[in-house]
N, C-alpha and C positions, 0 to 999 in steps of 0.2 A: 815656372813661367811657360807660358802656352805661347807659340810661336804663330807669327800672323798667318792667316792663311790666305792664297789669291782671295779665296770668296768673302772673306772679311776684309780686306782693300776695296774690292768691289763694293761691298754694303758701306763703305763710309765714304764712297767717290758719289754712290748715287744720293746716299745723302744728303755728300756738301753740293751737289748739283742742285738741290732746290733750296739751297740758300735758306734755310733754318725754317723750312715749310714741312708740312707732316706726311711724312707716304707710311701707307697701312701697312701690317704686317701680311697681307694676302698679294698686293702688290710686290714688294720686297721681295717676297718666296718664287713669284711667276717668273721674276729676271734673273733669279738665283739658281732656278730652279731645286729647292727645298721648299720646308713644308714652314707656314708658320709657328712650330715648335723649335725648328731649327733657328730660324730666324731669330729671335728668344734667347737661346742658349748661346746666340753668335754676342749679341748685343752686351750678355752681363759677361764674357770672357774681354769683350774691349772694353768694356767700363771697368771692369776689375782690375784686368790685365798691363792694359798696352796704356789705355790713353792717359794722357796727365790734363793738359791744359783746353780739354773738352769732355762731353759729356754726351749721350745719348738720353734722352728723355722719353717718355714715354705716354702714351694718353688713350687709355681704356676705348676711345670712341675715333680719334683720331688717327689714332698710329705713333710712329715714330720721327723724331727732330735731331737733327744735332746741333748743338749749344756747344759754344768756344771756338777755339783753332786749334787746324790740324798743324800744330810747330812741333810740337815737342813728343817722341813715345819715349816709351820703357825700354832701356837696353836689354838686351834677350845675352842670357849664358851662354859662353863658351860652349858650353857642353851640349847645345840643343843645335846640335846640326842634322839636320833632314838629309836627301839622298842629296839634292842642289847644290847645297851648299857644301856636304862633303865632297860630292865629285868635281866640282867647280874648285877646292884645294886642292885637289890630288891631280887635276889634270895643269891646274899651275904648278906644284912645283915639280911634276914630269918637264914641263917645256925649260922651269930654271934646271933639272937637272942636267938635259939635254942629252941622256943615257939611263942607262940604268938604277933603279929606286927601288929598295926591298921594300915590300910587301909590311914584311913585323914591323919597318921605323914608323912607317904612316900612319897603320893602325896604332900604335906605342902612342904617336903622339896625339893621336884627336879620337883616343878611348873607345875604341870601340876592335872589334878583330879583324884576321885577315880574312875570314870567309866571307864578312859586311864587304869586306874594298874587293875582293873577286866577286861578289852579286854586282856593285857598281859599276865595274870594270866590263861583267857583262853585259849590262844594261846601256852601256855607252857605245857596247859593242855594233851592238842593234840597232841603236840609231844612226852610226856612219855609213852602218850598213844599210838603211831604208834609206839614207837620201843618198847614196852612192858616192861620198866622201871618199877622198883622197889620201886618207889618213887611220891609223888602226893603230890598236895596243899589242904589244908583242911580250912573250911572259919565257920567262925560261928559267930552270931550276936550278936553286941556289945567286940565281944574276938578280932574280926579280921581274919588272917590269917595264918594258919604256913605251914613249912616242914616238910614232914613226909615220912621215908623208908628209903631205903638202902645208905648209904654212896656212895657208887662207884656211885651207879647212880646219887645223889644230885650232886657229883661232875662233873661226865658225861653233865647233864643238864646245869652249870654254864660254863664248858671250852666249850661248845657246844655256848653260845652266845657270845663270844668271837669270833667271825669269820672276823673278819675285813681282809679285804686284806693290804698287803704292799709292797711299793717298797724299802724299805731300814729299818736297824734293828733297827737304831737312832728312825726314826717315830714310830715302835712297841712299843720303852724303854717307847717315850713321853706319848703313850697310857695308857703302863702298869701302869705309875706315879699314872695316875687319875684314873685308874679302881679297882688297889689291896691298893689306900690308907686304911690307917688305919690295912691293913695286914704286910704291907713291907713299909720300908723308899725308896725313890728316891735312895739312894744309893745302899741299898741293892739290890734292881733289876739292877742298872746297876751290880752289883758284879755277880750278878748270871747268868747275861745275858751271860755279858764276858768268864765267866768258862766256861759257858755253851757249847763257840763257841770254847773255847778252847780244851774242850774236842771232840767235834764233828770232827776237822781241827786235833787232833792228830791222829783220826782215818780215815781220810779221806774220815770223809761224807761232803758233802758239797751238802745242802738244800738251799731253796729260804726264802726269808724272811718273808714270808707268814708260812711256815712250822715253822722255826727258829721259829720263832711268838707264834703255835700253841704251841712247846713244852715248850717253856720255862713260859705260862701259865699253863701247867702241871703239874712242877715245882714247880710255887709258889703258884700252891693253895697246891698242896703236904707236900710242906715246913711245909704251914699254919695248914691246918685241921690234918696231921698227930701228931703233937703233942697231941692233946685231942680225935681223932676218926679214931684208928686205924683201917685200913683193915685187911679183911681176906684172908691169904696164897692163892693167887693160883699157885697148885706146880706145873701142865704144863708149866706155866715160868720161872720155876726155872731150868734154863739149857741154855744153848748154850750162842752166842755172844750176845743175846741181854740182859741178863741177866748183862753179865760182862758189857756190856756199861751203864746199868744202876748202877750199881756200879762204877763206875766209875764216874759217873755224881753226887752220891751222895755224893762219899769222896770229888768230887771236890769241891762242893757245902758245905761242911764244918759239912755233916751227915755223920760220919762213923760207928755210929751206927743205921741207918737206918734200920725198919721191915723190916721181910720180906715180908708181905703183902703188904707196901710200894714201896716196890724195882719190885715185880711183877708189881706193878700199872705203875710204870715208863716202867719194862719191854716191857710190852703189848699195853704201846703206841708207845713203839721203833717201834715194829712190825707194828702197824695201820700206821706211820707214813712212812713206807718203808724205815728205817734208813740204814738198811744194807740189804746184800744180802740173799735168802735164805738160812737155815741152815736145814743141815738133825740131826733130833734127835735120830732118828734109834727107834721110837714108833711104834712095828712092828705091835700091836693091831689096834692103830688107821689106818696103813696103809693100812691094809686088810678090814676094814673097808669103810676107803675113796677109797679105789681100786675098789669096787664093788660098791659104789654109783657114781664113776666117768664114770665105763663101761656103765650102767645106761644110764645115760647122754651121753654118745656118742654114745650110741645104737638109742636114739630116734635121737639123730642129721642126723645119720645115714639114719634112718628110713624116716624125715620130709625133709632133703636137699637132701636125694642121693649123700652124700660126705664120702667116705668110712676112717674113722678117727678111728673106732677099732684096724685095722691092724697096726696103726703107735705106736709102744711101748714107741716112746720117748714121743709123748705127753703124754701117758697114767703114762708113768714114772715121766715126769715130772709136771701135775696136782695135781699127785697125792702128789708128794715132796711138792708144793706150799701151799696146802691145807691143810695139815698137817700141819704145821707151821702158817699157820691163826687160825686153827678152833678154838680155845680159845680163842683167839680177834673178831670170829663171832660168837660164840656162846654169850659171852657180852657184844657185841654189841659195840665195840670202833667203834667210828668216824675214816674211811680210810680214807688216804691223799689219792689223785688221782691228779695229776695237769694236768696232759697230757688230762682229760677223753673228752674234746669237742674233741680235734686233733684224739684221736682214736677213736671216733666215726664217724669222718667225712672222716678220710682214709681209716679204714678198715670196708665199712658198713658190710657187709656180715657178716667179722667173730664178730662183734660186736651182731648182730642180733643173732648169732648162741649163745653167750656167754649167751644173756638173757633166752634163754630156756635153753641149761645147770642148770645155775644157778638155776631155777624155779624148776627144778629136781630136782637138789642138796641139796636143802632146804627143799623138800618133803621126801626123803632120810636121811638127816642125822639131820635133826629137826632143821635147822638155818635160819636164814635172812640172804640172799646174797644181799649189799645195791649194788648201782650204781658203785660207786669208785671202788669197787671189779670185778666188773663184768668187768671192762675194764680192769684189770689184766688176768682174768682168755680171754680174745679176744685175747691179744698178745699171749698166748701159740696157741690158735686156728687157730691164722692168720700167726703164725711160721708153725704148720702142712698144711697150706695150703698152704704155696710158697711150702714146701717142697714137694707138691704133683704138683706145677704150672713149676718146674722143668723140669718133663716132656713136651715134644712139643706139641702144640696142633694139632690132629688130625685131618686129613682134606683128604675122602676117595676120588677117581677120577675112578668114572664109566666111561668105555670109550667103546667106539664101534670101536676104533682107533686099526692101529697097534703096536706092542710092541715098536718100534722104535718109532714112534711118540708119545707116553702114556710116556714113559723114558723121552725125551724132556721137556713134557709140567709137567710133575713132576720136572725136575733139573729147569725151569725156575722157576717154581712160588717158590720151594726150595731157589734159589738165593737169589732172591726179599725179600721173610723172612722169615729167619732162624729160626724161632722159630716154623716153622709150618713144621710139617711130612706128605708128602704125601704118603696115601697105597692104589694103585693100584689095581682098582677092574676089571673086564671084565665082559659084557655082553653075556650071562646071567649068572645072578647072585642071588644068595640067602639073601633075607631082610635083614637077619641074620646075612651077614657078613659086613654091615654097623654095627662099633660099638657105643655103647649109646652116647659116652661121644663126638661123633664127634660135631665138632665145626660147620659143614656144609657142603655139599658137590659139590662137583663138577664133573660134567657130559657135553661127549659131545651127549648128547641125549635128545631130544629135548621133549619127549613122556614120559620121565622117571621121579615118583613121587616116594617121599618119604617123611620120617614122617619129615625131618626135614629140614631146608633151603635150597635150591637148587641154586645151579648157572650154570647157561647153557652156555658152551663155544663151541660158533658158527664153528671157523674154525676149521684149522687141528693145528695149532699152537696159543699158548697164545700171544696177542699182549699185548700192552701197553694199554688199555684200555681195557683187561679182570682182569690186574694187579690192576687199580683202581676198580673195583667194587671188585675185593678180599680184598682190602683192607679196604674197608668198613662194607663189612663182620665179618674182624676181630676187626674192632671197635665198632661198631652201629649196627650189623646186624640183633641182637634179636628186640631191641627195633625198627627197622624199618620195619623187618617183624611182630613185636604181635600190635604194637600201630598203629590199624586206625583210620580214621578220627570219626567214631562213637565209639572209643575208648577216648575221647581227648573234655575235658568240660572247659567250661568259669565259673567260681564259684561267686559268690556274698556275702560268708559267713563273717562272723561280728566277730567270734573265731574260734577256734581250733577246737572245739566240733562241732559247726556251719559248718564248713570245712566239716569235716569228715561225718556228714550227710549225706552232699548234696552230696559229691563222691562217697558215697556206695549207696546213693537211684540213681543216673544217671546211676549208674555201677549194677543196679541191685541183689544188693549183700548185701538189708538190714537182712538178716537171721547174716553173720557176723561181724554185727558189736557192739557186745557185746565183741565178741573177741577181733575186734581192740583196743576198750577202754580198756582192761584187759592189751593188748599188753603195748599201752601208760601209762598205771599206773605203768608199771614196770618199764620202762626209754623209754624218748623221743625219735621218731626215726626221730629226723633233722638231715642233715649231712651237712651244710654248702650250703654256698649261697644260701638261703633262699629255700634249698630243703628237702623234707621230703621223708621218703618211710615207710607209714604205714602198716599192713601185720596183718591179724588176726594170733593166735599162730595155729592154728588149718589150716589141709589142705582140700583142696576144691576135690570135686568128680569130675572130669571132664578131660580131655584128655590129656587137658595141660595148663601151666599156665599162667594166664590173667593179665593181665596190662593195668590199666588205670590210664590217666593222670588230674590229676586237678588245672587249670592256675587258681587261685584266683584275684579277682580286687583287693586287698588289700594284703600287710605281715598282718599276725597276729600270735601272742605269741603261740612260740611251743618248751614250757620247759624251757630254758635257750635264744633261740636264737627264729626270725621270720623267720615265712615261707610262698611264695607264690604259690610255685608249688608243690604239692605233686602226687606220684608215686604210686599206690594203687597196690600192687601184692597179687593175687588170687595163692599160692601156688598148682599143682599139683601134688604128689608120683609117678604120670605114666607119668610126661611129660622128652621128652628125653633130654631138654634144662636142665641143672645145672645151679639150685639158683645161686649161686656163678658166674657164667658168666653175669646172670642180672644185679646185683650188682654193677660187676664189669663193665658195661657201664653206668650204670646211675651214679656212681661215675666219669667216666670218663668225663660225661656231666658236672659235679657240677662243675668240675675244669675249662673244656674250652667253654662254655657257657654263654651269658649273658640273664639274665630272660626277658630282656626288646626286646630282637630279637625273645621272644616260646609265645608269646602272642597270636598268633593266631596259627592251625594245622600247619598253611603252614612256620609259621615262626618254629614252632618246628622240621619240616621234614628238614626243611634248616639246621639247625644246627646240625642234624643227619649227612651231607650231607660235612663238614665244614673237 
């Protein structure tokens, strides 16, 4: 029996998301990130495998459907435990032993040796250790092995290998059966499953069952260890809605004397879990606090993109609202739900790029870890200020040597053609100075006239229809067609990600930063989908303006979550008059209407520029 995998929870959540409607196998693979060969081989393992009372269909032109309901899978053997689920046993019954646990009983019992449960043990190690856990495995010979430290975080560590994904709450219940035996009967988890959803549907959250999943193991280990190992009060949860939903989930649950350290505990995963909306506490300390670590942070945003996000109050207002209401859940480090964070990484590169330096800041600043999942919350407020700045038309100056009658004209044509673009009228002669920064390109009927930034020479006295198309490539592709030349633009051979990254900063002449990049990458992956990347050290380059090179890899290889075979190397300038955010926003545009197999070579990349 082949055990589910996240990525095959995922392919039947996206699925049942279109409601028995067809998504293609090319689709599928882009959010999956595999290949549609994979995709394929996923589909006849759960049609074989897992499902009973549904079916995956298939249609040579269309794609793929699912047919039936997701109620019922296949019970998976005993003997098929992965590292999760073995370590997720052994770190239970370390906390029932409450002392010391040989090593041979464990192994003895769930088949496998002692040198598998010391790789676990040090794999577990490693992660208390990366998020600074309060808690450690202590080993000693002939004693064995125990648990040692703080409650919250023993608990933290055990609902932490619980991560299975699902498509349905039935498959969670059949999970939780075999994982909390010996804590909870088969019955009592369905009883507590159900309140659970009842309380949640009274309140009108309604979560995926992936979430559903995560909280109601919250639950039952809470149920469990709170009786004999109570927590301690934390009273920043002790307030607002989430407080009362975890009261609520307690009385339903059949605890109406529930701690309060308990009721916090539940609280602060409401919060990690994004169960409800934000709540203002009206903590004026901490807000004046996070107010000045937020300016911070969008002073150097500021300072590093040349996107002026100071002056917008709402973001500043409402950062600052959002953060407030986590920081107690970052400062202890709860596990964030994030479901959306591949999808916002891959729409909004920019403001996601912008989020990880914030964050980097913010955590220098106010003394926390800002994980992954968060940082794709704190993008959406950044990429809300950024349409709200995208509002305005893009600027597009028109040097003219023409008369005003005819400069009027060839401004209301290209005006028609697209509305989203303002033309401002300039006259020969003119001062550098009254070309503004933020122009998107210009246009001139001067043939002799240079400037810092894209030029487009309109030959006659009037705009034809063929001055209308290179405008409009201007306004798609026009950076990347002016920065990326042909000695700009490598054929790669690398074997990893690391390997990648190498060989584009030594062809790009740019090995001084690439310590930075690695730094960048350690923080979160910069793939956006279809197998594109855009790596960027955090630190900006001394030079005019900012550089762009392309790397077409022979191979995808593993870049975080997803593969990649093209990546985008941006050399950031502070003096270049082009805006980060305009970059971005064409190389995203490429990820979407591109295919990797037409940019294999310069000529076929400039094609597609061209498209």
């Amino acid at each position: 029996m082949v055990a589910l995998k996240k990525r095959h929870a995922r392919l039947l959540q996206l699925l049942k998301e279109k409601e028995g409607r067809f998504l293609s196998g090319r689709e599928l693979g882009e959010q999956l990130g595999v290949s549609d060969r994979t995709i394929r081989n996923d589909i006849r393992i759960l049609n074989e495998d897992y499902l009973i009372n549904a079916e995956i269909v298939s249609n040579n032109r269309l794609g793929y459907k699912l047919r039936g309901t997701l109620t019922q899978f296949n019970k998976r053997s005993h003997l098929d435990l992965d590292y999760h689920k073995r370590a997720f046993q052994l770190v239970k019954e370390l906390l029932d032993a409450n002392g010391w646990m040989s090593y041979d009983k464990f192994a003895e019992t769930h088949f496998v040796s002692p040198q598998t449960i010391h790789s676990d043990v040090m794999r577990m190690s490693e992660w208390l250790k990366q998020y600074d856990r309060k808690a450690m495995f202590e080993t000693k010979p002939f004693c064995g092995i125990r648990l040692l430290g703080n409650e919250q975080d023993k608990r933290m560590l055990l609902t932490s290998l619980f991560n299975n994904e699902f498509a349905a709450k039935q498959e969670a219940i059949s999970q939780m059966t075999t994982a909390f035996s010996g804590w909870h009967t088969p019955q009592s988890i369905a009883d507590i499953g159900k309140k659970l959803s009842d309380v949640l549907d009274a309140n009108s959250i309604y979560v995926s069952a992936s979430v559903w999943a995560k909280l109601l193991a919250v639950v039952l280990v809470a149920v469990h260890r709170g009786k004999t190992h109570e927590l301690s009060t934390n009273k920043s949860a002790q307030a607002g809605a989430n407080w009362k939903l975890a009261e609520q989930i307690a009385n339903a649950i059949g605890w109406p004397c529930c701690p309060d350290g308990e009721l916090a505990y539940l609280a602060s995963n409401c919060i990690a879990f994004k169960l409800l909306p934000i709540q203002k506490n009206g903590n004026a300390a901490a807000s004046e606090r996070l107010q000045a670590a937020c300016l911070a942070g969008l002073s150097l945003l500021e300072k590093q993109y040349g996107v002026d996000l100071i002056g917008d109050q709402k973001l500043l207002r409402h950062l600052t609202l959002h953060l407030q209401n986590m920081l107690s859940v970052l400062q202890d480090q709860y596990e964030i739900e994030a479901p959306s964070l591949s999808m916002i990484k891959a729409q909004y590169i920019h403001a996601f790029q912008m989020a990880v330096v914030f964050a980097e800041e913010l955590g220098e600043k106010l003394s926390i870890s800002v994980p992954e999942a968060e940082v794709s919350y704190l993008a959406l407020h950044l990429q809300a200020a950024i349409d709200r700045m995208e509002r305005k038309p893009i600027r597009v100056p028109l040097i003219s040597t023409k008369s005003l009658a005819m400069t009027t004209l060839m401004k209301q044509k290209v005006e028609q053609a697209y509305p989203q673009v303002s033309i401002q009228e300039i006259y020969i002669p003119y001062a550098p100075s009254a070309v503004p920064r933020d122009a998107a390109f210009v246009l001139t009927t001067s043939k002799e006239l240079k400037t810092q930034h894209k030029t487009l020479y309109i030959e006659g006295d009037f705009i034809t229809k063929e001055d209308i198309a290179r405008i409009k490539e201007c306004l798609t592709y026009g950076i990347l067609q002016a920065r990326v030349t042909e000695d700009c633009f490598f054929r790669l051979n690398g074997q990893t990600k690391e390997e990648l990254l190498r060989l584009l900063v030594k062809k790009a002449g740019a090995e001084v930063y690439l310590p930075s990049i690695e730094s960048r990458e350690q923080l979160s992956a910069t793939d956006i989908g279809n197998r594109m990347a855009v790596p960027h050290p955090l630190i900006s380059i001394d030079a005019p303006e900012t550089k762009i090179f392309v790397g077409m890899n022979s191979r995808a290889v593993q870049w975080g979550e997803r593969t990649v075979q093209m990546a985008f190397l941006l050399l950031v300038s502070e003096r270049d008059t082009v805006l980060y955010e305009s970059i971005f926003r064409e190389i995203y545009q490429l990820s979407k209407t591109a295919r990797l197999q037409d940019m294999k070579s310069y000529q076929g990349f400039r094609n597609s520029l061209s498209l």
